[in-house]
N, C-alpha and C positions, 0 to 999 in steps of 0.2 A: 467646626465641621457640622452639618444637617446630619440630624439623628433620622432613622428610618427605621421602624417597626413593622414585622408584618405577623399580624392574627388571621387564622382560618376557623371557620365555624361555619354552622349548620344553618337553616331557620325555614320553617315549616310554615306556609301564609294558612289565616285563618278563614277564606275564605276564594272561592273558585275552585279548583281543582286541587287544591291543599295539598299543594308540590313541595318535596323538603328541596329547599336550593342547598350547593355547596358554594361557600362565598369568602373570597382572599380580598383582605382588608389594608392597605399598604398605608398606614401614617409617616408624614413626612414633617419635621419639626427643624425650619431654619434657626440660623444662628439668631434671627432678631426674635425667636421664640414662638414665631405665628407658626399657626398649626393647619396642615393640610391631609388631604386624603384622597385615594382614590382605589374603588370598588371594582373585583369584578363578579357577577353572580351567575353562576352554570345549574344546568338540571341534566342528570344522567349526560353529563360529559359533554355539555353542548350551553355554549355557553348564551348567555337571556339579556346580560344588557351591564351597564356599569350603574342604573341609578340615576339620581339628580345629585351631582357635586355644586357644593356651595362653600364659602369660606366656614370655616371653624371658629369660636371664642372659648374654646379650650385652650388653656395656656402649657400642660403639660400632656407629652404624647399617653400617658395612661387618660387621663380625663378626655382626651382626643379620639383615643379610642373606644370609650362609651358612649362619647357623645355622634361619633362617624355611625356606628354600628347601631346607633337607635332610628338613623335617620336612613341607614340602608334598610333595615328593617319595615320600615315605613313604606320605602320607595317597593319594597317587594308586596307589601299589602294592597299598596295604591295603583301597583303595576306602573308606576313612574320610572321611564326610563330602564322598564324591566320587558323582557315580551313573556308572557306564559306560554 
C-alpha cells in the first residue's frame, strides 16, 4: 500500500517582502518505492501557489522530505510557481 506523510512548516523568503509562508508538504511513496510530492504554500490564509513539482530520487519518504522541502524552499525564494 502507498505510504503518505504529511509535514507543515514555516519559511520566511530572504528577499522581497520577506513574507513568512505557511506551507503543508504531502509525500507520497508508491509500492515500486518512487517518491512524490505535492506542495501547498499560503500567506495570512490565502493561499500563493503550489511551487514547481518535479519527480524526486529520494528513495525513502524521510529523505523525500528534505529533499521536497528544499526545493519548495527554493521555489518560494525564486517565486517559482509561488505569487507574493
Amino acid at each position: 500500500m502507498p505510504e503518505t506523510e504529511v509535514y507543515k512548516f514555516q519559511y520566511t523568503r530572504r528577499q522581497g517582502r520577506q513574507r513568512t509562508y505557511d506551507v503543508v508538504l504531502n509525500i507520497h511513496q508508491l509500492d515500486s518505492g518512487v517518491c512524490s510530492y505535492a506542495a501547498w504554500v499560503h500567506f495570512a490564509g490565502a493561499f500563493k501557489g503550489n511551487g514547481l513539482v518535479f519527480p524526486l530520487i529520494a528513495k525513502t519518504t524521510e529523505e523525500a522530505a528534505v529533499e521536497a522541502r528544499g526545493r519548495v524552499e527554493n521555489d518560494i525564494e525564486e517565486l517559482a510557481g509561488i505569487a507574493e
